[in-house]
C-alpha positions as CSV (number, residue, x, y, z in Angstrom):
1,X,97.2,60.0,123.9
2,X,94.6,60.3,126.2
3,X,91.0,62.0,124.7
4,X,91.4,65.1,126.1
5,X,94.6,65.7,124.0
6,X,92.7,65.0,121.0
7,X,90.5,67.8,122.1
8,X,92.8,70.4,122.3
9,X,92.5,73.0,120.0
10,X,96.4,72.9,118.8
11,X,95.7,69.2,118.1
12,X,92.7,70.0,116.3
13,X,94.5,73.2,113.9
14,X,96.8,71.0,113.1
15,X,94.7,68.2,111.9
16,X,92.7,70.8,110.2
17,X,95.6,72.5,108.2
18,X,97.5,68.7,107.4
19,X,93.9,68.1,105.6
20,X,94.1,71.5,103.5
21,X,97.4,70.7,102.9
22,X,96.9,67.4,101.5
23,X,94.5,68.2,99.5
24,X,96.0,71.0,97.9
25,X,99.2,68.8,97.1
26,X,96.8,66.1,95.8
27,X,95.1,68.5,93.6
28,X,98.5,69.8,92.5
29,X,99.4,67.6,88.9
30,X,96.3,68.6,87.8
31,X,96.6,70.1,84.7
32,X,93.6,72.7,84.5
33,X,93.6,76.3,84.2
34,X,90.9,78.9,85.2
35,X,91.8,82.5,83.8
36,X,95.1,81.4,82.9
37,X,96.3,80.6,86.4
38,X,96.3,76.2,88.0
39,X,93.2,75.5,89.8
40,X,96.0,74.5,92.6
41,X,96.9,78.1,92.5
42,X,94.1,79.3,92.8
43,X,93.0,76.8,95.7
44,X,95.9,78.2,97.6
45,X,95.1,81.4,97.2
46,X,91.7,80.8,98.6
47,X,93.2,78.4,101.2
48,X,94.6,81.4,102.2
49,X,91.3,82.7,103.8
50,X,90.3,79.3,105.3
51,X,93.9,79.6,107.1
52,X,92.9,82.9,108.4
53,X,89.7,81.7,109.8
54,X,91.2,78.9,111.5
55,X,94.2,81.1,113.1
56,X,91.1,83.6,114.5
57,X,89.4,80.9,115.7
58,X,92.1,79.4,117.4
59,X,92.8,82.3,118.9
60,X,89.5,82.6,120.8
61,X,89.5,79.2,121.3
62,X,92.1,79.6,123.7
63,X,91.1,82.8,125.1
64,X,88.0,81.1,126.4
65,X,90.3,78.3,127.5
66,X,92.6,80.6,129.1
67,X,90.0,82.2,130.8
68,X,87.9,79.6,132.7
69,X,91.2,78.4,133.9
């Protein structure tokens, strides 16, 4: 790949959410419970935000993209 294709922002999203994923699977055995409910639950129920974020920013990302082209 060339280095502009590891600047595009779908390259990038994906990299992001593999990372979040990954770590939530890692954290995953863990065995320790905040108000009754996994810390992986509730990591992926937070995650859920961060995924949010990305998806936003992603999408202006390529609005400005779109638009200077």
């Amino acid at each position: 790949m060339t280095k502009s294709k590891w600047k595009d922002p779908g390259i990038i999203m994906v990299i992001a959410l593999v990372i979040i994923a990954g770590i939530v699977w890692i954290w995953w055995p863990a065995e320790v419970y905040w108000m009754g409910i996994s810390l992986a639950g509730w990591l992926m129920f937070f995650c859920f935000f961060i995924w949010l974020l990305l998806t936003i920013i992603y999408v202006i990302w390529i609005e400005k993209i779109e638009k200077r082209s």
